[in-house]
C-alpha positions in Angstrom: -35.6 -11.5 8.8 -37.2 -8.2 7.2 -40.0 -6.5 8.9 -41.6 -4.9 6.4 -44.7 -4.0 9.0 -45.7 -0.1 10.3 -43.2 1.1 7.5 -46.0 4.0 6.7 -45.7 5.3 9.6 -41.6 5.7 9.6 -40.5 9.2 11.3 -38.1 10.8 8.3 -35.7 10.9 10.4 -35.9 7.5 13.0 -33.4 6.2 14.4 -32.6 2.6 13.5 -29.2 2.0 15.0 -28.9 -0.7 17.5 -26.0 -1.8 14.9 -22.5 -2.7 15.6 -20.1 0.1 17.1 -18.7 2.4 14.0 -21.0 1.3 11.6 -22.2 4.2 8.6 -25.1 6.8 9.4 -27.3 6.5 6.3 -30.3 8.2 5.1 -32.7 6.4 2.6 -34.1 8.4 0.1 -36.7 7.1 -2.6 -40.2 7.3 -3.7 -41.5 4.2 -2.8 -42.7 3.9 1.0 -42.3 0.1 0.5 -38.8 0.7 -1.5 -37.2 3.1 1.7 -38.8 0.5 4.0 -37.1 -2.6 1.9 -33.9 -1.1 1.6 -33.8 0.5 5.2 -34.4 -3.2 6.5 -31.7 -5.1 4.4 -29.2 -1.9 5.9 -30.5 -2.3 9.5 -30.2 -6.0 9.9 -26.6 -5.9 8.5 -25.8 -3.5 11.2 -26.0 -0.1 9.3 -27.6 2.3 11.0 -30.5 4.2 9.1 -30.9 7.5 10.6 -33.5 9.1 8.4 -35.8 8.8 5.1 -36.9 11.2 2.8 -39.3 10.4 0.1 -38.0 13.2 -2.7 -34.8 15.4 -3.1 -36.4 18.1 -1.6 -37.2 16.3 1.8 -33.7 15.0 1.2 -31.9 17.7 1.6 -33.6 18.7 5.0 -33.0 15.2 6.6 -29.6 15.3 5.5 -28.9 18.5 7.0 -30.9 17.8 10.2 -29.2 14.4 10.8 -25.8 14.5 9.0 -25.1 10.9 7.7 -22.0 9.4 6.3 -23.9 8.4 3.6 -27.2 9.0 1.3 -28.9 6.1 -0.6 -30.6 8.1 -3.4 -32.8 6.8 -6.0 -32.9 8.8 -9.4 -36.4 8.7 -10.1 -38.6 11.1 -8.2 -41.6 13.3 -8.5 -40.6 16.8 -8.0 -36.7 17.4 -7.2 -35.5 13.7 -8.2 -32.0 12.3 -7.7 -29.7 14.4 -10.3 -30.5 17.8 -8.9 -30.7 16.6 -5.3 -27.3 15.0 -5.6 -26.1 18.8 -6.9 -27.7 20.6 -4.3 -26.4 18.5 -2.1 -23.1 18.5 -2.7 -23.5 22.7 -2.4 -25.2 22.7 0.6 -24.2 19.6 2.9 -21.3 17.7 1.0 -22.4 14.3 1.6 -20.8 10.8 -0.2 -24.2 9.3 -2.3 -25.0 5.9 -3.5 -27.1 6.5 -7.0 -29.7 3.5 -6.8 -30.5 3.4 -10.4 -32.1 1.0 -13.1 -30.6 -2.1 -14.5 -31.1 -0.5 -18.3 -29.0 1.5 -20.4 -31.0 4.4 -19.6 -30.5 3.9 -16.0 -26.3 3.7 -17.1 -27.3 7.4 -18.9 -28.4 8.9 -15.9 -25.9 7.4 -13.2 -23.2 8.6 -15.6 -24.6 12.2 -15.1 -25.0 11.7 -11.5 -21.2 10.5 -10.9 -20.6 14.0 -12.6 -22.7 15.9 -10.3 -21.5 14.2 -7.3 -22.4 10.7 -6.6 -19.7 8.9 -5.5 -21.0 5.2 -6.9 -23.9 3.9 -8.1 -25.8 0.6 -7.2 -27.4 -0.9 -10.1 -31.1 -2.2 -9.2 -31.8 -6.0 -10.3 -34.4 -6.6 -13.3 -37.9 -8.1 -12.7 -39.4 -7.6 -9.0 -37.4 -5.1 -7.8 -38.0 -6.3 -3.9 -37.0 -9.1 -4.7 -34.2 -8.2 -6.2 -32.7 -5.8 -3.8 -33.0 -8.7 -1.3 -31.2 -10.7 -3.1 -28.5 -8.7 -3.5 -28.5 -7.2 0.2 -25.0 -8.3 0.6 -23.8 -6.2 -2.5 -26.2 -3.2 -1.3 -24.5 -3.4 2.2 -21.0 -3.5 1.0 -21.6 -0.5 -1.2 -22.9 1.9 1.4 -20.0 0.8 3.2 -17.7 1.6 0.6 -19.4 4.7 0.0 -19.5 5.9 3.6 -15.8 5.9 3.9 -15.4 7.6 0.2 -12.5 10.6 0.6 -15.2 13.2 -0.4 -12.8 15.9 -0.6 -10.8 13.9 -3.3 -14.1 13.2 -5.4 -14.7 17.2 -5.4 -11.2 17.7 -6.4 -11.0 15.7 -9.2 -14.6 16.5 -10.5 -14.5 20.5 -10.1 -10.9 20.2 -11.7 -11.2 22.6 -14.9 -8.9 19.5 -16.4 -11.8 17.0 -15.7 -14.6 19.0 -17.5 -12.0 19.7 -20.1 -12.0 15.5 -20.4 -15.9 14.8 -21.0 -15.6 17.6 -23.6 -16.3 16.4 -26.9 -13.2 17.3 -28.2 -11.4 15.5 -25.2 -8.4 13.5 -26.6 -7.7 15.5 -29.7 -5.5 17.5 -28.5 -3.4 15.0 -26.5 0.2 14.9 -27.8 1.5 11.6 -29.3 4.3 9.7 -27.2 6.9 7.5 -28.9 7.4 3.9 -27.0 10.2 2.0 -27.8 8.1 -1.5 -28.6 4.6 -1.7 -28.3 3.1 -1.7 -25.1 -0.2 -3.3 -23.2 -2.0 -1.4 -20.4 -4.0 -3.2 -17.7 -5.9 -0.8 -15.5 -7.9 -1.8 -12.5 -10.5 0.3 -10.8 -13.7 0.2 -8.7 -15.5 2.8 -5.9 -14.8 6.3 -7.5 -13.4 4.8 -10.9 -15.2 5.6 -13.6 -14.7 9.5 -13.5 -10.7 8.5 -12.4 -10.4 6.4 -15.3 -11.9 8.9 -17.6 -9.4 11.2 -16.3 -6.2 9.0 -16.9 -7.2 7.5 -20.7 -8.3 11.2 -21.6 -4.4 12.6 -20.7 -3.1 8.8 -22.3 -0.8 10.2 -25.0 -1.6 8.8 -28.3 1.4 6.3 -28.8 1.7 2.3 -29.8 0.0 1.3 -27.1 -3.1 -0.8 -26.2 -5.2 -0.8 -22.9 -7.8 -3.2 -21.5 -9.5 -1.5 -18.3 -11.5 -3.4 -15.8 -14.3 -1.0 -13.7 -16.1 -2.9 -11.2 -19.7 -2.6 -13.2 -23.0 -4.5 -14.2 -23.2 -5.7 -17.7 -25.8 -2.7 -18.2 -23.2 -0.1 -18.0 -20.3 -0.9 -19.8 -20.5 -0.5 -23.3 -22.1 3.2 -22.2 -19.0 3.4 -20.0 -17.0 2.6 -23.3 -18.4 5.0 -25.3 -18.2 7.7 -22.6 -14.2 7.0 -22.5 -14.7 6.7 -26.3 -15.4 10.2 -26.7 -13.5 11.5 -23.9 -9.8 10.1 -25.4 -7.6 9.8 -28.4 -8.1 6.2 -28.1 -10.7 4.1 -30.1 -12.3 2.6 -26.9 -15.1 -0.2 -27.5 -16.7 -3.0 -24.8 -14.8 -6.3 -24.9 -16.7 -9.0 -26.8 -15.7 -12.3 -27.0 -12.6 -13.0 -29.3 -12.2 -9.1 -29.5 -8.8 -8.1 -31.3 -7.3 -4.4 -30.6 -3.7 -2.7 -31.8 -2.0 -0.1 -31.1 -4.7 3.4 -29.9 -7.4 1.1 -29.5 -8.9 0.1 -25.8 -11.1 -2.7 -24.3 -13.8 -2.0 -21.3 -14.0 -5.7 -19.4 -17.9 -6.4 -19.8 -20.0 -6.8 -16.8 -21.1 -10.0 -15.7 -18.1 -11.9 -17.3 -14.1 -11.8 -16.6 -12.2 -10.7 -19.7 -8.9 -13.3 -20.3 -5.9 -12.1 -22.9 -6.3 -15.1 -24.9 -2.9 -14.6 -26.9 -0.8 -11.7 -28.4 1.1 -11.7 -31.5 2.7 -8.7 -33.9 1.5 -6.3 -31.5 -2.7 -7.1 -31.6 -3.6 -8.9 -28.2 -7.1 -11.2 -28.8 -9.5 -11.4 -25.4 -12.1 -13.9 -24.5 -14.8 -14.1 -22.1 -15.6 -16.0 -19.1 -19.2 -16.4 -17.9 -18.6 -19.2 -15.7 -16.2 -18.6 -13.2 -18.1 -17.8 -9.9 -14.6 -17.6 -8.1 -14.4 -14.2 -7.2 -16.6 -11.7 -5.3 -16.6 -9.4 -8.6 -17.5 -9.7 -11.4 -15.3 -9.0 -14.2 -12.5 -9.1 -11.8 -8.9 -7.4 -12.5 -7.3 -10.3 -11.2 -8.4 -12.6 -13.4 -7.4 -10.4 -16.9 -4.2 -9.4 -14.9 -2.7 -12.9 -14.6 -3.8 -13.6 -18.2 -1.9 -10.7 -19.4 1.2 -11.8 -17.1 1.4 -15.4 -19.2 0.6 -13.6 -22.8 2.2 -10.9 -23.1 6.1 -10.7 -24.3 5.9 -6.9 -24.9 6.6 -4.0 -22.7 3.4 -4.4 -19.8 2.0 -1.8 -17.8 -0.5 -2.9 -14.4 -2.2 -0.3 -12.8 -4.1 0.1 -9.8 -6.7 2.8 -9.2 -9.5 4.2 -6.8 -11.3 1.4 -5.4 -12.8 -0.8 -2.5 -11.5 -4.7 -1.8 -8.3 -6.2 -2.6 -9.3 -7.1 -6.3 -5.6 -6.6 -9.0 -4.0 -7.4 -5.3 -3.2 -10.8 -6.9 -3.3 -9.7 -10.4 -0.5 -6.7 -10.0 1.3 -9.2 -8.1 1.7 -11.5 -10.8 2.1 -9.1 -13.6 5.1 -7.7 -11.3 6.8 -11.0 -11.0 6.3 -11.3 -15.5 8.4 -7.9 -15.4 5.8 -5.6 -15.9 6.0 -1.7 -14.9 3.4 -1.3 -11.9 2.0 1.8 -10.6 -1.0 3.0 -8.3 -2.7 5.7 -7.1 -2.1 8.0 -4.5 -4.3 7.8 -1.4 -4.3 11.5 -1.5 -5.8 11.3 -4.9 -8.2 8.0 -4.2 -11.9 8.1 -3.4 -11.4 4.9 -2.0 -7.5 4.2 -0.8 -8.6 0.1 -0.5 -7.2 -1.2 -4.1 -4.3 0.3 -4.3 -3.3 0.0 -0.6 -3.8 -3.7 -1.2 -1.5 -3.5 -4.5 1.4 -2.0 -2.8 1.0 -4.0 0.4 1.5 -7.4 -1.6 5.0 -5.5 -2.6 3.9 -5.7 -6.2 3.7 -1.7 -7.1 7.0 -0.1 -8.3 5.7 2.9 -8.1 2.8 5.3 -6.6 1.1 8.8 -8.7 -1.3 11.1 -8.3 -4.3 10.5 -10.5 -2.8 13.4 -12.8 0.5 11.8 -13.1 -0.5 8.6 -14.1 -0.7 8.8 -17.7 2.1 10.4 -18.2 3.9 7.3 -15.9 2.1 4.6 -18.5 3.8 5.6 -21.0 7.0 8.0 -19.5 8.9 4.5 -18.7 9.8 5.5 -15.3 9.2 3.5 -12.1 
């Protein structure tokens, strides 16, 4: 039960624990009294222990330094130093894995983009209409994020973002340079990703060579962000990259983003052009689109050379998937847990005995296509 009462009155920097043994130190940061209250409530009463509140970045930054967290819940909109610059000054002053809470709108997508490059390690979309309500609703999903988050590889995320080949990749030019690759038949990626993936599966379709090839990738992500997620890796590759729609058709250079809120099927595959459709209704799986599903569809479509592979993320989702597009005689690779913000997917792809091989983030594109397992 929430007690939302005396929530004024909060110490920045109280002490909520009483949770279970090992659980994540968080501090809430947002605007809203009510909003730090709400959220510091759902956290608490799953075990997570909120250790301090701020109510802009400024504040932020001296409750994080003073209590030290594993993790910072921060809003993007704020008077005075809002999220985007407090996420940047944090990450210079006390290195800290964030949570972006942002709005469920394409603007919202525009700004938690910018924050995953200053930073943020992953973003929790906030539900339309009465935003109380909404966050309570998804309490479970909230938890499980700042869990996820709390346990990010922090030192992997600042690797891969301050990498001068990683700016070079959100250039506007990014991709043009990319030299072609010559595949012996055409050939169909699947990549899977989730905590820490957008800005790792930037990274890999940026350095894709240009060849006859065509990928579908599925990022854990609300409906609200993918097609700007498209049209980030749009620009940032040599590859014609568009949100999947239903009864989408791509060839060779082009590439799919699964949509949020649905699970993207390969429908069928003929003279190199694979055909997707969308599924709204299956309530199966904990995410949602989920690599599993499009990963066994491309196991039973697909007759030409197939790629699976597994990237940064939290769960066990392309576990199953990988698995299966192992046993059609796919190529399989995953990502290094030196490399991974989150070493939780790919562990569970190689555990299942699926993976032929394991790459650092920068090695994987040149695997896709190289041939070698």
């Amino acid at each position: 039960m929430l007690i939302l009462g005396a929530l004024w009155n909060m110490s920045r920097t109280t002490d909520r624990r009483g949770g279970r043994d090992g659980s994540p130190r968080v501090v809430v940061v947002d605007d809203s009294p009510f909003m730090r209250g709400l959220i510091s409530d759902l956290l608490s009463d799953a075990g997570v222990a909120v250790v301090g509140e701020a109510g802009d970045g400024e504040e932020a930054l001296s409750v994080v330094a003073e209590t030290r967290p594993d993790v910072v819940t921060m809003d993007v909109e704020m008077p005075g130093m809002g999220g985007l610059e407090a996420v940047e000054r944090l990450m210079e002053e006390t290195p800290t894995p964030v949570l972006m809470l942002s709005a469920h709108t394409d603007e919202g997508a525009e700004v938690t983009f910018e924050a995953l490059d200053r930073g943020a390690v992953d973003f929790f979309a906030k539900p339309g209409g009465e935003v109380s309500t909404g966050v309570s609703r998804e309490s479970d999903r909230l938890v499980e994020a700042v869990r996820s988050v709390a346990g990010a590889d922090l030192d992997a995320a600042t690797r891969e973002r301050d990498d001068p080949s990683a700016a070079a990749a959100r250039s506007p030019d990014a991709g043009a340079d990319a030299d072609a690759a010559d595949v012996d038949e055409p050939l169909t990626v699947v990549i899977a990703a989730s905590t820490g993936g957008p800005n790792a599966v930037e990274r890999v379709l940026s350095a894709l060579p240009m060849a006859d090839c065509r990928v579908v990738i599925v990022q854990h992500m609300p409906e609200a962000f993918t097609s700007r997620f498209a049209n980030r890796l749009d620009a940032a590759s040599a590859y014609d990259v568009r949100e999947a729609s239903d009864g989408a058709r791509i060839g060779a250079g082009e590439a799919l983003v699964a949509r949020g809120g649905s699970h993207t099927l390969i429908d069928s595959y003929r003279s190199g052009r694979l055909r997707v459709k969308l599924d709204e209704d299956d309530d199966s799986h904990t995410v949602t689109p989920a690599a599993d599903v499009t990963m066994r569809s491309a196991a039973e479509v697909i007759d030409d050379p197939l790629v699976g592979v597994v990237l940064t993320g939290m769960g066990s989702d392309a576990a199953e998937g990988i698995r299966a597009m192992a046993d059609a005689g796919a190529r399989t690779l995953a990502q290094s847990e030196d490399t991974c913000v989150i070493y939780g997917m790919p562990k569970r792809a190689v555990e299942t005995g699926g993976v032929d091989a394991v790459y650092d983030l920068d090695d994987v594109a040149g695997a896709i296509v190289g041939g070698e397992a």
